[in-house]
NUKOL-504788 format. One record per residue (C-alpha): residue in one letter; z, y, x. Coordinates in steps of 0.5 Angstrom, whole numbers, padded with zeros to 4 digits, always signed. Each point is the difference from the previous one (the first is absolute). Layout:
<atoms>
AZYX
...
</atoms>
This chain:
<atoms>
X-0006+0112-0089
X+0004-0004+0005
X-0003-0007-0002
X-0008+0004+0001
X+0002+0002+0006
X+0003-0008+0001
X-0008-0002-0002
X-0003+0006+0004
X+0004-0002+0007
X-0001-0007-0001
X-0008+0001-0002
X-0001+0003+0006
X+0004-0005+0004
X-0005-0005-0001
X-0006+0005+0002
X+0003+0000+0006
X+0001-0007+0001
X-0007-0001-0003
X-0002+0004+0005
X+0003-0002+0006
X-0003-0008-0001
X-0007+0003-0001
X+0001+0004+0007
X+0002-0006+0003
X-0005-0004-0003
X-0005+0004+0002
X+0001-0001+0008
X+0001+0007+0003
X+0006-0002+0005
X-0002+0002+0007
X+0000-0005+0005
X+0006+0002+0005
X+0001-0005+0006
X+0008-0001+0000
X+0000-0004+0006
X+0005-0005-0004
X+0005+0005-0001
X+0002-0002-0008
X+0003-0006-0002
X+0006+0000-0003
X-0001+0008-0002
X-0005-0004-0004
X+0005-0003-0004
X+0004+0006-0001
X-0005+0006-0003
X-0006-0001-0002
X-0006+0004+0002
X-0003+0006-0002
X-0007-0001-0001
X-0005+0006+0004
X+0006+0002+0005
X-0005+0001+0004
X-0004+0005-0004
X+0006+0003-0003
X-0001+0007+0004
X-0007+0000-0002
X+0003-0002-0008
X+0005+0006+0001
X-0003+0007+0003
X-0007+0000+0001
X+0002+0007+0001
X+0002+0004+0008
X+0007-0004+0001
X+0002+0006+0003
X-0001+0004-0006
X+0005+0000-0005
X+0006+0003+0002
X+0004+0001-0006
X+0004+0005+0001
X-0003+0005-0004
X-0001-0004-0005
X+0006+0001-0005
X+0002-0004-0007
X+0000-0007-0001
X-0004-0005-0004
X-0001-0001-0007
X+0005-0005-0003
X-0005-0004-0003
X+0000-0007+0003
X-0007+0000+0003
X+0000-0007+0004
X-0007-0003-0004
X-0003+0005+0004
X-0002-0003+0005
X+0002-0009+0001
X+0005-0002+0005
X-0005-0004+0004
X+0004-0008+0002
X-0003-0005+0000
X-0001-0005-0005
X+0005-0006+0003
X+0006+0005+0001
X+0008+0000-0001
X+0004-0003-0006
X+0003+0006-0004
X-0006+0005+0003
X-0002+0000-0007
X+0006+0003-0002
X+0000+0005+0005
X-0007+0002-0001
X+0002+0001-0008
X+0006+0004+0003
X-0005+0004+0004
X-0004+0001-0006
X+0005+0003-0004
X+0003+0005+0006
X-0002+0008-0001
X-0003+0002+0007
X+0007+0003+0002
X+0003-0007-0001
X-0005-0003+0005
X+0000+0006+0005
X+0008+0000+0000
X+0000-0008+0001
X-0004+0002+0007
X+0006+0004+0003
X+0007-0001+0003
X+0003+0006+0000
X+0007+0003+0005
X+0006+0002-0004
X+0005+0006+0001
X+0007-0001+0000
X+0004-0005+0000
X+0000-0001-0008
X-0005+0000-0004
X-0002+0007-0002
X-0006+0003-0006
X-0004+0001+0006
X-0001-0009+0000
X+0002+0000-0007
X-0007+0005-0001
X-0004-0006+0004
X+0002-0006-0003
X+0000+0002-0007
X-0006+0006+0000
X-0004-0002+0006
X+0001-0007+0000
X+0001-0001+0007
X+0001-0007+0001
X+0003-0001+0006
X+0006+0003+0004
X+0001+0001+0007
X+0008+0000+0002
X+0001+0004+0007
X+0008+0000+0004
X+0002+0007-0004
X-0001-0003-0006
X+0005-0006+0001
X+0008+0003+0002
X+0002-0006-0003
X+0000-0008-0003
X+0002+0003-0007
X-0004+0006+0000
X-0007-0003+0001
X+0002-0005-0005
X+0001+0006-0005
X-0007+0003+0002
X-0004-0006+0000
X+0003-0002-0007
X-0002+0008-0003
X-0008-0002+0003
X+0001-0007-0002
X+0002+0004-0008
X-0005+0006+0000
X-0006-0005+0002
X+0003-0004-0007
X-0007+0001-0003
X-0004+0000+0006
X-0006-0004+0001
X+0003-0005+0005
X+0006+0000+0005
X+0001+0005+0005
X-0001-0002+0007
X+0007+0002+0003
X-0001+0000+0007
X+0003+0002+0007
X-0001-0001+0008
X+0005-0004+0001
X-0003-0003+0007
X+0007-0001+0004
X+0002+0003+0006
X-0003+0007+0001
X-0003+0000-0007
X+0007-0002-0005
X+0001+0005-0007
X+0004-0005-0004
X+0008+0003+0000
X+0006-0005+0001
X-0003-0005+0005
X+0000-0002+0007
X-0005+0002+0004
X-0006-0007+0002
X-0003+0001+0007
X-0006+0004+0001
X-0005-0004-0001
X-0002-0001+0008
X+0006-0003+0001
X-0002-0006-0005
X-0006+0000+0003
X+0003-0002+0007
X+0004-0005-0002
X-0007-0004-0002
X+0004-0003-0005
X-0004+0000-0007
X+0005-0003-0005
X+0005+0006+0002
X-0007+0005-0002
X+0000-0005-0006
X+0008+0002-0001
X-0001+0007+0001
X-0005+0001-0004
X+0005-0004-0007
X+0005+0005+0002
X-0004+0006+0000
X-0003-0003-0007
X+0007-0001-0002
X+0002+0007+0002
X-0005+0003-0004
X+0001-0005-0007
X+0007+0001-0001
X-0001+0008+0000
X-0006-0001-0004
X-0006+0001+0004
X-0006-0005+0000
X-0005+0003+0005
X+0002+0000+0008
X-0004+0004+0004
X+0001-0006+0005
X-0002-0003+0005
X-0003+0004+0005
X-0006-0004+0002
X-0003+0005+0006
X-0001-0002+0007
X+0005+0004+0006
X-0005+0001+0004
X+0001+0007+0002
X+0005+0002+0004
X+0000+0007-0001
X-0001-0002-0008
X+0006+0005-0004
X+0000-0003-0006
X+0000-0008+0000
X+0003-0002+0007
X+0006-0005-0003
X-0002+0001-0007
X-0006-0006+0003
X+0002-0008+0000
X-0003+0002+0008
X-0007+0002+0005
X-0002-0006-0002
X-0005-0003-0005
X+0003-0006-0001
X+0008+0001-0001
X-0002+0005-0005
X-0004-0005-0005
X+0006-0006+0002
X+0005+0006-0002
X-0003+0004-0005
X-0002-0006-0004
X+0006-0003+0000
X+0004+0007-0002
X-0006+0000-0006
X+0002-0006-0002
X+0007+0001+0000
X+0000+0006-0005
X-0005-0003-0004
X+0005-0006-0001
X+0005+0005-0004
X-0005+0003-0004
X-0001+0006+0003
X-0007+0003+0001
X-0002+0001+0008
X-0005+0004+0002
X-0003+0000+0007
X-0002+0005+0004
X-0003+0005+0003
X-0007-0003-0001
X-0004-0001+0006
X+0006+0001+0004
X+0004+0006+0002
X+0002-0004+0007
X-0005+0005+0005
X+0002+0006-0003
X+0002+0007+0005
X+0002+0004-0006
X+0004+0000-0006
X-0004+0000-0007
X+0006+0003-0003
X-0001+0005+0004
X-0007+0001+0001
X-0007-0005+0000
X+0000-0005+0006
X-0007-0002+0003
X-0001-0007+0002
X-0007-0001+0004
X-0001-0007-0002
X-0006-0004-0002
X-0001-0006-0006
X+0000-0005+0005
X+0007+0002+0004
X+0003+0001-0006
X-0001-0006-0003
X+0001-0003+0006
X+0008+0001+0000
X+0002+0006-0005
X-0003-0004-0006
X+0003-0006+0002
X+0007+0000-0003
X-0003+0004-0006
X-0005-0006+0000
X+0005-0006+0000
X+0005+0004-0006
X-0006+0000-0004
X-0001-0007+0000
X+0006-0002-0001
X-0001+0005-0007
X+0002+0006+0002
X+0001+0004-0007
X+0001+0008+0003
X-0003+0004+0006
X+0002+0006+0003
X-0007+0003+0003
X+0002+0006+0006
X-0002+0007+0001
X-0004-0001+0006
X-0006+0002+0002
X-0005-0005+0004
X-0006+0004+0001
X-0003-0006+0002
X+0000-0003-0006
X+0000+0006-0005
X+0000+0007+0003
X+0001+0004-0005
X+0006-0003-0004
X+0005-0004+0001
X+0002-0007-0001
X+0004+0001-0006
X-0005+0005-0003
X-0006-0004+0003
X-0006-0004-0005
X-0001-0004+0007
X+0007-0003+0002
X+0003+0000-0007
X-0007-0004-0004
X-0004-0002+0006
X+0006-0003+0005
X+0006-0001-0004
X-0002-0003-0007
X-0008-0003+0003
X+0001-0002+0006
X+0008-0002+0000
X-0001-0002-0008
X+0005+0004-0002
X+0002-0001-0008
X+0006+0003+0000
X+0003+0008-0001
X-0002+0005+0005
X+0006+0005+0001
X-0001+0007+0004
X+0004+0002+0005
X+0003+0006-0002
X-0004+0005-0002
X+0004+0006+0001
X+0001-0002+0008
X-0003+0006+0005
X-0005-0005+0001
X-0004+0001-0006
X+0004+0006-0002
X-0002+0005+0005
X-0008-0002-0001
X+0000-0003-0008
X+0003+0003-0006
X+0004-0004-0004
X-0005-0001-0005
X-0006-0001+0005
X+0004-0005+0003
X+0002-0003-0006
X-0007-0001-0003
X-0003-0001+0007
X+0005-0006+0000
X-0002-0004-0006
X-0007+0001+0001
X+0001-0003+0006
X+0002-0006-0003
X+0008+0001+0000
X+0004-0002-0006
X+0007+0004+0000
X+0000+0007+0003
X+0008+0001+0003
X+0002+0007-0001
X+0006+0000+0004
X+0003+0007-0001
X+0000+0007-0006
X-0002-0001-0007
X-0006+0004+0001
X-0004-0003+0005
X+0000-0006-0005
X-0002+0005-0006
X-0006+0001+0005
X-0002-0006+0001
X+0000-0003-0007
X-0003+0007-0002
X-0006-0002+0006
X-0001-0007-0003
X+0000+0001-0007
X-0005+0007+0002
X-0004-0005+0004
X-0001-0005-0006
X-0001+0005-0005
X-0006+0003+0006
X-0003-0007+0000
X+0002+0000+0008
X+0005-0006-0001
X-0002-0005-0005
X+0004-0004-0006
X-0003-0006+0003
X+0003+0002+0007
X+0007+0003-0003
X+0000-0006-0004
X+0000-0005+0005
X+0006+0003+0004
X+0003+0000-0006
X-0001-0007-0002
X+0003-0001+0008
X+0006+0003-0001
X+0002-0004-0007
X-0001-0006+0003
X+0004+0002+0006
X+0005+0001-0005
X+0000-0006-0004
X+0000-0004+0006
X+0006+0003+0002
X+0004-0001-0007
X+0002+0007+0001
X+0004+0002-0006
X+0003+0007-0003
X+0006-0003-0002
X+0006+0003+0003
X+0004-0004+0005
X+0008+0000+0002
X+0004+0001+0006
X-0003-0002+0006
X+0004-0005+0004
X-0001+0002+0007
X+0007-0004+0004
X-0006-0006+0001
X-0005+0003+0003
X+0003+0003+0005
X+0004-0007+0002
X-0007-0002+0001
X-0003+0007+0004
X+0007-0002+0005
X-0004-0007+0000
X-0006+0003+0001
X+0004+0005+0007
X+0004-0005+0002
X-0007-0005+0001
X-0005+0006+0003
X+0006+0002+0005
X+0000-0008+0003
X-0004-0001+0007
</atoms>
């Protein structure tokens, strides 16, 4: 039975894989002007074919339509990946054709799980985590400052997720905000300057320190996503929620530093994720609190919010994060993170973005109090999103994964649409190196004699 099933998922590989050649070769990728915003991204992650005409491919039906939340139970276990090809072109990435034999032989709850990183409880791994890493296959986690008391107990909790995801169909992204100043969860360390003063002292190598520290920090307590950096433009005054988590007002010393920050994390083989796509800098309003609005065109956008978005995807950005905006002028019925247009049409066709696009937090006020979760969660991905980020309660995660598995099921998001998200994110994985193997005591003395540097340089005039 064990080798049938080896035969079946590896019959259905090369189904898929036949079946993206021929896709490409048919010639239907829309042309898109990127206006030469890819180049080393290129190298980095190879292009999906059709990205223009995802939407089109994966919800024919009213966007609006599929709630979720009244829908229960989850989909059959059957592998159901030779459904619908994932559509990559034919010159695509070494090691794709493992991946896709991979995704062939995934049951659809193993393919919806690799979409979500989920919030834990507590500050030891609880059966709440152990039910969404064995049962639902979650395939990411996201640690926040109430789950770290200590250097050894995030050891503790990381090594049991690392085990329970044993048999898991890839690594689980272990991630944190760990942007410095304002933003710092990880325990046991000294504290980087806000990101505004870094910024100030205009000096990149420090922005290149910073962001090996930040990634050291994360490493030695076994997380490999930073949430970081920051690459929003302060040019609100009255903005609550950026301020000096921003490199500065200016288009310029964002990209220099956000760039060199980036540079810094990647350097020690954490993943950073960049954000908020397309920029969080002109905000009045708190999205953790309820849905900003920004009433700015295309033009003014890509005329200075873009900028720094632009230039980190040239220089291969693997990760972004997309903002809980509103920009009616762009799309006035969804915000940025649940919006075909600025996820598919902008992000990934007009900048030439390859790589794994991340929601901003679902369960913030901003899509909270106007979406539900399982809404949002499916809104998201049809949008072009690849991981959704349920930051808080078990349940809402049961919600989201209960909506996109009724949403294959219904026809209203396709396996074509699922699998290519699912395809992102195992590349993401496997060009991270990430591993499940448990890791040992972290040595934290180093990096905090390099954070004291880091002060001591911040603070010279």
């Amino acid at each position: 039975m064990r080798e049938q099933v080896r035969r079946t998922a590896a019959a259905a590989a090369a189904m898929l894989l036949a079946a993206a050649v021929a896709g490409c070769a048919g010639g239907q990728r829309q042309a898109v002007e990127t206006s030469g915003a890819v180049s080393a991204n290129d190298a980095a992650h190879a292009p999906l074919a059709g990205e223009q005409g995802l939407a089109a491919q994966s919800g024919e039906s009213d966007p609006a339509a599929p709630s979720g939340e009244s829908v229960g139970g989850a989909a059959a276990s059957a592998p159901s990946g030779t459904s619908d090809a994932v559509d990559t072109e034919a010159a695509g990435r070494p090691g794709d054709a493992e991946l896709l034999q991979q995704i062939a032989g995934m049951t659809l709850e193993a393919r919806i799980g690799q979409l979500i990183v989920a919030g834990v409880d507590g500050t030891s791994a609880d059966a709440g985590a152990k039910r969404m890493i064995r049962e639902q296959h979650v395939g990411g986690v996201i640690f926040y400052k109430d789950n770290l008391a200590s250097a050894e107990s995030v050891i503790r909790y990381v090594n049991q997720l690392k085990a329970w995801n044993a048999d898991g169909a890839a690594p689980l992204l272990l991630s944190v905000d760990q942007e410095g100043g304002k933003v710092s969860r990880l325990p046991a360390l000294k504290k980087l300057p806000n990101a505004g003063v870094i910024g100030d002292t205009g000096d990149a190598a420090l922005a290149e320190d910073v962001g090996e520290i930040l990634a050291r920090a994360c490493a030695e307590l076994g997380l490999n996503v930073d949430f970081a950096p920051v690459l929003d433009i302060n040019s609100n005054p009255a903005n609550p929620v950026i301020g000096a988590r921003a490199f500065g007002s200016g288009e310029q010393v964002v990209t220099e530093m956000g760039l060199a920050t980036m540079k810094g994390i990647r350097s020690q083989g954490v993943i950073p994720v960049v954000k908020h796509f397309p920029g969080h800098g002109d905000t009045a309003v708190d999205s953790h609190l309820d849905l900003p609005v920004v009433n700015k065109g295309l033009d003014q956008l890509k005329a200075f919010e873009w900028k720094p978005f632009e230039a980190a995807i040239r220089e291969g950005a693997g990760a972004v994060m997309v903002a809980h905006i509103l920009f009616p002028k762009i799309d006035p019925d969804y915000p940025a993170s649940l919006s075909k247009t600025i996820v598919t049409e902008q992000l990934r066709g007009m900048l030439g973005f390859k790589g794994v696009v991340i929601t901003d937090d679902l369960t913030m006020g901003a899509i909270a109090d106007h979406y539900g979760i399982g809404e949002a969660a499916v809104l998201s991905v049809k949008a072009g999103a690849d991981l959704v980020l349920i930051a808080h309660k078990y349940g809402n995660v049961d919600k989201a994964i209960a909506a996109l598995a009724s949403s294959v099921k219904q026809g209203v998001l396709t396996e074509a649409r699922l699998n290519e998200s699912v395809l992102r994110v195992l590349r993401l994985k496997a060009d991270g190196k990430l591993s499940d193997e448990a890791i040992g005591s972290p040595q934290l003395a180093p990096v905090n004699e390099a954070i004291a540097e880091v002060l001591a340089q911040a603070a010279r005039p």
